[in-house]
Structures are given as structure tokens and as C-alpha cells.
C-alpha positions in Angstrom: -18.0 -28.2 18.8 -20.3 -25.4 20.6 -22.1 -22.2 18.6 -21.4 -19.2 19.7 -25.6 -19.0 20.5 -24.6 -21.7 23.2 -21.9 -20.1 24.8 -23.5 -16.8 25.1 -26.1 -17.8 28.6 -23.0 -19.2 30.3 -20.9 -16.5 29.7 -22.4 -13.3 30.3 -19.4 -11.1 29.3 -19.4 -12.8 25.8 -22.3 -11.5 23.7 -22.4 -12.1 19.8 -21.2 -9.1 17.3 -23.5 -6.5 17.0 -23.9 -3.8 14.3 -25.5 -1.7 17.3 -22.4 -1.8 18.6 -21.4 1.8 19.3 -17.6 2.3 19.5 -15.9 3.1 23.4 -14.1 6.6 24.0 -11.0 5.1 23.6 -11.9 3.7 20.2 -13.1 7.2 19.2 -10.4 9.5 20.8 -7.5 6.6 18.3 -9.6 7.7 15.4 -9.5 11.3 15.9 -5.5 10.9 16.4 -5.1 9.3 12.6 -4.6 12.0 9.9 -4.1 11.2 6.1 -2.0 14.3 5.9 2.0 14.2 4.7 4.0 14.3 8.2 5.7 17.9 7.2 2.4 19.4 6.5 2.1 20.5 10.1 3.7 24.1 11.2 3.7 25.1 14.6 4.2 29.0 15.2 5.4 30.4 18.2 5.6 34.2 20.3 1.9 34.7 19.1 0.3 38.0 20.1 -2.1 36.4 23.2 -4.9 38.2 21.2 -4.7 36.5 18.6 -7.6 34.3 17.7 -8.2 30.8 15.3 -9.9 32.9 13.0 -7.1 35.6 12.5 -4.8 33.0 11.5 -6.9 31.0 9.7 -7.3 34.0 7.4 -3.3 35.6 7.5 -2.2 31.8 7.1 -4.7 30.6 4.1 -2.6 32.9 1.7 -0.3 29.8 1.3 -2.9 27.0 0.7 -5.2 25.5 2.0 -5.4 24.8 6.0 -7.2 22.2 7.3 -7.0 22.6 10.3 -6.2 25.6 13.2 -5.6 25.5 16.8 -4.2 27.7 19.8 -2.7 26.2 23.0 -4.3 27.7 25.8 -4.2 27.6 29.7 -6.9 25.0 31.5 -7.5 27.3 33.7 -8.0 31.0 32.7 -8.5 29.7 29.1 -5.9 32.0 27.5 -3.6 31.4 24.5 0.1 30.7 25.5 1.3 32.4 22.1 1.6 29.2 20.4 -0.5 27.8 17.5 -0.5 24.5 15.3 -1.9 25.0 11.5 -2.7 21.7 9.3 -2.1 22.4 6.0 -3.4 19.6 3.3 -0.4 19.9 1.4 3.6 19.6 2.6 4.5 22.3 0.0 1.8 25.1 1.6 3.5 24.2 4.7 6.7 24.7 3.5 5.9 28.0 1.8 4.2 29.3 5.1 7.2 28.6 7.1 9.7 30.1 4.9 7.7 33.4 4.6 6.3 33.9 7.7 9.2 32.5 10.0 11.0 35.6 11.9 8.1 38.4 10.4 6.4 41.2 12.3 2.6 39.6 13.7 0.4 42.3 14.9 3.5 43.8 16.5 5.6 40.6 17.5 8.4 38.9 15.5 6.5 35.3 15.5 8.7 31.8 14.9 7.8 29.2 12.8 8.6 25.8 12.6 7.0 22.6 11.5 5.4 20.8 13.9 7.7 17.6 15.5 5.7 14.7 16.1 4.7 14.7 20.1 3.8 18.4 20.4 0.8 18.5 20.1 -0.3 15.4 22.1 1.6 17.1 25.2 0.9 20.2 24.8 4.6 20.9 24.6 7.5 19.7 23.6 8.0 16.2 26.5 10.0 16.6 29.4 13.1 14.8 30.8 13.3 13.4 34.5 16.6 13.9 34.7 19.7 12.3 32.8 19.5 8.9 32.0 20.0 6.2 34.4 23.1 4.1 34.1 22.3 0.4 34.2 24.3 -2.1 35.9 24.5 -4.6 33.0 27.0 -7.4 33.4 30.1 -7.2 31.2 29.8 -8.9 27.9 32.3 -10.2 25.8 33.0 -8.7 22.1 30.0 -9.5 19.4 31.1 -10.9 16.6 28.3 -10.0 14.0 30.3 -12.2 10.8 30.9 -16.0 11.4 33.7 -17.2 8.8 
């Protein structure tokens, strides 16, 4: 059987491990997606005043536990906030307690919406579009399944 040190002139693509290695972009921007936070610990709040800035809510929001994380949606191009926000609490019950007393309240003279966060929000930027209804496929005709065999 060959080494690996054999194989490595031959084929220049295969080179052995390295701890130099550095990790690619796409290794990096998977790590940056995992969170060890509970799934409901995620609130997203809507109808913002477009003033509003991270720091603001960091501060009215951190009454109700402790955040870990804050960020506005804005526009690419002019770089202003669409009104909407995601806050990362460490805890499911802050979150919880955030929603339930800040949902529906007067922000800075807007009645602001609260909800938590559904899982593909804030990868898209919003919540994902449909194309269209959903296409009908032209499956041949199957007999009955029988799913118990007596």
C-alpha cells in the first residue's frame, strides 16, 4: 500500500493535513450561522421608528434580561433601517417576557409589534417569498397503500 508522502508529488491537488490550514469563507460564514441559544429566545420587532438605533434598543430591551445580541434590517443601498429589528436574548424566558410587555406599546411615538423570530427571517432578510401556487404534478395514478399486511 502507498503513504500518503508518496502520493502527494503525483497529485498536486492532494496535500497532507495541515494545522496551518486556515478555514475557507464558506467554512467561516457555517460557523457564524450556529448559535447555542434556545430556538424561542429570538424576538423580532416590527413598525420601528426609522431613527431608532442598535444602541437604543439595546438599552429599552435589556430591562428583560440579558441580550446577546441586536440588529436592525436596513436598505443596501441608502443604508437605512426598514423599521424592523431582531434581539437575541440568552434566555427563552427574557424573550418571552419582552414580547408579552412590549408587543402593541407606544416606541418613541409608534405602536411597535413583537413577535419571536421564525426560523428563515433573518437569513432572507424577510419572511421567503412564493413563486406562485404550487405546481400540480402529473403523477401516474396509484393504486390504494395498504400500510398493515395481515
Amino acid at each position: 500500500m502507498m503513504e500518503m508522502s508518496m502520493l502527494a508529488p503525483s497529485f498536486p491537488g492532494f496535500a497532507k493535513p495541515s494545522a496551518t490550514v486556515k478555514p475557507s469563507l464558506l467554512t467561516l460564514r457555517a460557523s457564524s450561522l450556529r448559535h447555542d441559544y434556545p430556538l424561542a429566545s429570538k424576538i423580532v420587532v416590527k413598525n420601528l421608528p426609522y431613527s431608532t438605533g442598535e444602541t437604543t434598543l439595546q438599552k429599552e430591551f435589556s430591562n428583560f434580561g440579558k441580550i446577546a445580541e441586536v440588529k436592525m434590517v436596513k436598505d443596501m443601498k441608502t443604508k437605512r433601517s426598514k423599521g424592523i429589528a431582531f434581539i437575541q436574548y440568552t434566555c427563552q424566558d427574557d424573550a418571552m417576557l419582552a414580547l408579552e410587555t412590549m408587543d402593541q406599546k407606544d416606541f418613541y411615538g409608534r405602536t411597535i409589534y413583537v413577535e419571536i423570530a421564525r426560523l428563515g427571517w433573518d437569513y432572507f432578510g424577510a419572511t421567503p417569498r412564493a413563486s406562485g401556487p404550487p405546481k400540480k404534478w402529473d403523477l401516474p395514478e396509484q393504486e390504494e397503500v395498504v400500510d398493515c399486511w395481515y
